[in-house]
C-alpha positions in Angstrom: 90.8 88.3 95.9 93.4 90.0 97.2 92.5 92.7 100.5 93.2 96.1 99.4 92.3 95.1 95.7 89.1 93.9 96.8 85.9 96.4 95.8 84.2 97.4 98.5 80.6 95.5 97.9 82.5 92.1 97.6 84.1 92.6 100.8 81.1 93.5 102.9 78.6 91.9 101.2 80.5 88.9 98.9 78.3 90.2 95.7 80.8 89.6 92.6 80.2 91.4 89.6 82.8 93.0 86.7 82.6 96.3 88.5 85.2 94.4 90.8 87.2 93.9 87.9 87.3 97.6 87.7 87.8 98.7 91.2 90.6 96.6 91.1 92.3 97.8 87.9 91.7 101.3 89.5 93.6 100.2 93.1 96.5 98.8 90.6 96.5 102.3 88.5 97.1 104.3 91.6 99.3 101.7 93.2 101.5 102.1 90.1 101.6 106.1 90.1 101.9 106.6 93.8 104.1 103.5 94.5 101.9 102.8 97.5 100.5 99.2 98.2 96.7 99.4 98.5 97.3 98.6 102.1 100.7 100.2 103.8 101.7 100.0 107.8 103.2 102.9 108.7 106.4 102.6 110.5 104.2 103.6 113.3 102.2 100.5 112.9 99.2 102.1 111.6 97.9 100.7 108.8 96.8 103.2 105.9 93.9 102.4 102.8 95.9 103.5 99.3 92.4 105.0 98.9 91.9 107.2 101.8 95.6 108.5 101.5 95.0 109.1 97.8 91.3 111.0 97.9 92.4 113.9 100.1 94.9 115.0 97.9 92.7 114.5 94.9 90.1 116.6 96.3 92.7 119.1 97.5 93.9 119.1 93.7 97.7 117.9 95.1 98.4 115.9 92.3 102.2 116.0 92.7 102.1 114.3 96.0 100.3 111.1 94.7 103.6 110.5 92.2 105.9 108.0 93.1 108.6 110.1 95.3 111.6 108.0 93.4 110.4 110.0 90.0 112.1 113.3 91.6 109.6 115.4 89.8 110.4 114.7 86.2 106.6 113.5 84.9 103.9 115.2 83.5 101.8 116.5 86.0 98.9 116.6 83.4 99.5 112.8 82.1 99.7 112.2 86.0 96.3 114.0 86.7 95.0 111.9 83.7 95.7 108.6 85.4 95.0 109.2 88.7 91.5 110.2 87.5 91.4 107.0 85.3 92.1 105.2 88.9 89.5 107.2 90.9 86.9 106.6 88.4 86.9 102.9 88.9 87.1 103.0 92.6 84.1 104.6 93.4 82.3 103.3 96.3 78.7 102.6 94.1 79.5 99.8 91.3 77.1 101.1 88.9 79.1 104.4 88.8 82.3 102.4 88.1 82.8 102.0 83.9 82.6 98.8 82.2 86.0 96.6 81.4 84.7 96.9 77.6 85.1 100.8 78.6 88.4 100.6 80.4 
């Protein structure tokens, strides 16, 4: 696998199930919205987790600043909401709270 697309519980632990499947498609959904890689350094040289950037401002309800800055605005912040929750879904730390593939 691929770090940053890689579900937590295969990481720590090497345990491979289909819930990585879906923590992964998750990763990709937000990667695609936010135009974030799952892993970013910072022009600082930090390096920031695509999922601890993106959970604050879920929690926070700032949708708008997960979209992909080059959009300029002009997306539906509902259809955006929709698929950022789709993404958060199927990362969630505990696999057996992630959906199946045959769901997703």
């Amino acid at each position: 696998g691929t770090l940053g697309y890689l579900a937590p519980e295969y990481a720590m632990w090497g345990k491979v199930s289909g819930c990585c499947d879906v923590y992964s498609f998750g990763i990709f959904l937000l990667e695609i919205v936010s135009a974030n890689k799952p892993i970013d350094k910072l022009p600082s040289g930090v390096k920031r987790d695509l999922v601890q950037w993106v959970t604050p401002h879920v929690q926070k309800g700032n949708f708008i600043h997960i979209a992909d800055p080059k959009l300029k605005g002009h997306f539906d912040l509902e259809q955006l909401k929709s698929v950022v929750m789709i993404g958060m879904r199927r990362i969630d730390n505990t696999p057996e709270k992630r959906p199946s593939m045959q769901e997703v």
